[in-house]
N, C-alpha and C positions, 0 to 999 in steps of 0.2 A: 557431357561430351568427353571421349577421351583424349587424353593429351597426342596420340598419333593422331586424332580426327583434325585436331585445331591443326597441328604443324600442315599438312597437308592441304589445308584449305589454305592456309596463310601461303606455303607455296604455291596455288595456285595462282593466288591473285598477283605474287609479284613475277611470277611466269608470263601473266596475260600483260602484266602493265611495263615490263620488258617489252616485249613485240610491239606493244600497240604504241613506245616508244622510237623504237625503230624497224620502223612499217617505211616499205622501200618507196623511195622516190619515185613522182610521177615518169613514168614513160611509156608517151603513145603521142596522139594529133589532137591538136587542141585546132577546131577551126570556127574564124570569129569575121567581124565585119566591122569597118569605122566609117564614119558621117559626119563628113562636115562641111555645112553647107549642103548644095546640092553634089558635094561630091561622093562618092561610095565608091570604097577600096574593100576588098576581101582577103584575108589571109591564113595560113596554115601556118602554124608549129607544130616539128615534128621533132621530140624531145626523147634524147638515151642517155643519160648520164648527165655527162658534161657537155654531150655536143648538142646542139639545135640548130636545124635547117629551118628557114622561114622565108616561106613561097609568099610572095605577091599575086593576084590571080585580078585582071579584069573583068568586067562587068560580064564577061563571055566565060568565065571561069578559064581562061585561060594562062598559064603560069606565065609572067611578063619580067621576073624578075626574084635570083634566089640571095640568100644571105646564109653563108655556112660560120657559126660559131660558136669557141671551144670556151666556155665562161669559165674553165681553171687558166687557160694560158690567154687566155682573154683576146685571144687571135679571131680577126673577123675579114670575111673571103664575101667579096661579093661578084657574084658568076651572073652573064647575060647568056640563058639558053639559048635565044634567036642567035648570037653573033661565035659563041659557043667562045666564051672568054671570061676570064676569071681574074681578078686583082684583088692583092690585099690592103683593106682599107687603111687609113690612116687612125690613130686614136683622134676624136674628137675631144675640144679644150671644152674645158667644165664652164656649163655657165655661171654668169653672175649669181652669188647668193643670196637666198631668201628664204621668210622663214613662213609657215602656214598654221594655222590653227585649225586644229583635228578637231571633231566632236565623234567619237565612236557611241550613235544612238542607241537606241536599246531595240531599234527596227531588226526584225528577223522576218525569213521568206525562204521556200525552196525553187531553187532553179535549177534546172536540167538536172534532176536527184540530186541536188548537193545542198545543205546550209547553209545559208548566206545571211550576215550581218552588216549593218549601212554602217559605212564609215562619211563622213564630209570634211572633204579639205576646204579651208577658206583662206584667200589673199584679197582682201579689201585694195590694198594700192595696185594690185592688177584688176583690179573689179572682176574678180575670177573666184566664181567657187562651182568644185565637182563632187557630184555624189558618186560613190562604187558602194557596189553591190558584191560582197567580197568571199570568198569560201578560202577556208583552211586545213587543206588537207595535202600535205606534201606537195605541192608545187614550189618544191626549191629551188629548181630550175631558176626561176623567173625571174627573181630580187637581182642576184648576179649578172643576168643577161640585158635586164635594165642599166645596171653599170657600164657592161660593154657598149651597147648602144649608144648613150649616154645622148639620146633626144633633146631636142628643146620644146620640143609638144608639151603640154601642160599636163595633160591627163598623166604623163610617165613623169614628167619632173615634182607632181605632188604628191605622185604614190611613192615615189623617193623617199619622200619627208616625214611619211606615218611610223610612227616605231611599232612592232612585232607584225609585220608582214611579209616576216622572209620567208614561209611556206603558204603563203595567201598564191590565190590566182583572181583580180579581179574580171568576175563573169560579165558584168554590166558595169558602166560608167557614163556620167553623162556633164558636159561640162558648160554653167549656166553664166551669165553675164551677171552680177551684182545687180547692177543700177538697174535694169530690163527687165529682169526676170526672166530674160529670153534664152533657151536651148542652144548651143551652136555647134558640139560636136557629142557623141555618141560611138562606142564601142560596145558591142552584143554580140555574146560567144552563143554561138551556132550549135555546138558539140564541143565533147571532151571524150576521146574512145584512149582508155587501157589499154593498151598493146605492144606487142613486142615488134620491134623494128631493124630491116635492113638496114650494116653496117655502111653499103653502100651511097645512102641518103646522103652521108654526110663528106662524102668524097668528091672533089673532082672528077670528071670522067676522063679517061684515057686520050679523047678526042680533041680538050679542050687545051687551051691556049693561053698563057699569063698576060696580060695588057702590060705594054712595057710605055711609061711616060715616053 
């Protein structure tokens, strides 16, 4: 083979493996559902960059509640459509620390066309452990947005704990009692639609109103 043939092929591959490096971050609706107990809550993310809107919808699909936020300036706005009012929240204080034991399985499965590998987090003195069902494809959004949040739900404060899931999206999760064996909550993503999205999503509307303590 001639020495142009080789240089050109070696260029190609570090051409592809450029891109396939920095292949753009997720943005479009990611929409998913949680369970716990007999309770069922349904939800949208709607994800551009830095910003992400995330609708609450009732068992009627109806929008009952949004949260708009910027996980670079870690600013977080939460608006009541019904009352047409918007406040911005307060940082919530970190919880107590603790630590979990990962086992990353050797379990693989495709979900809604994506790859997905089992991860399980385990807390014996919570008598708590969750399995996720996890894909890795640019969903950078999510690691960051977890911090803003910064929940005390279990299923977010263990996927905290796992190291290299900062472009993970977990698709499935499901979080089991130790000592029972028993199920008691669940997260199952709906969809994941690519798309490009209005700047307006993430705005205020002209209408609404700051809630002043």
């Amino acid at each position: 083979m001639k020495a142009s043939s080789l240089t050109f092929i070696f260029s190609f591959l570090i051409i592809g493996f450029f891109f396939a490096q920095n292949s753009p971050a997720f943005n479009g609706k990611i929409h998913f559902k949680q369970t716990k107990g007999s309770t069922q809550m349904s939800y949208n993310y709607f994800v551009k960059g830095e910003n992400v809107r995330i609708e609450e919808l009732n068992e009627q699909g109806k929008v009952v509640g949004i949260q708009l936020i910027n996980t670079k300036e870690k600013d977080l706005l939460v608006v009541s459509p019904e009352r047409k009012l918007y406040l911005e929240a307060k940082k919530r204080r970190s919880p107590v620390n603790f630590d979990v034991e990962v086992v990353k399985t050797q379990k693989k499965k495709t979900i809604l066309d994506y790859d997905c590998f089992e991860v399980v987090a385990i807390n014996k003195q919570q008598d708590r452990k969750i399995v996720y069902w996890v894909t890795q494809d640019n969903f950078s959004f999510f690691y960051p947005l977890l911090e803003v949040l910064n929940k005390k739900e279990k299923q977010s404060l263990y996927f905290r704990k796992i190291k290299g899931m900062e472009d993970c999206w977990p698709i499935r999760s499901t979080e089991y009692v130790i000592s029972t064996g028993k199920p008691i909550a669940k997260q199952t993503t709906i969809s994941i639609e690519n798309k490009t999205l209005d700047n307006s999503l993430f705005e205020i509307p002209e209408d609404y109103s700051k809630f002043e303590n």
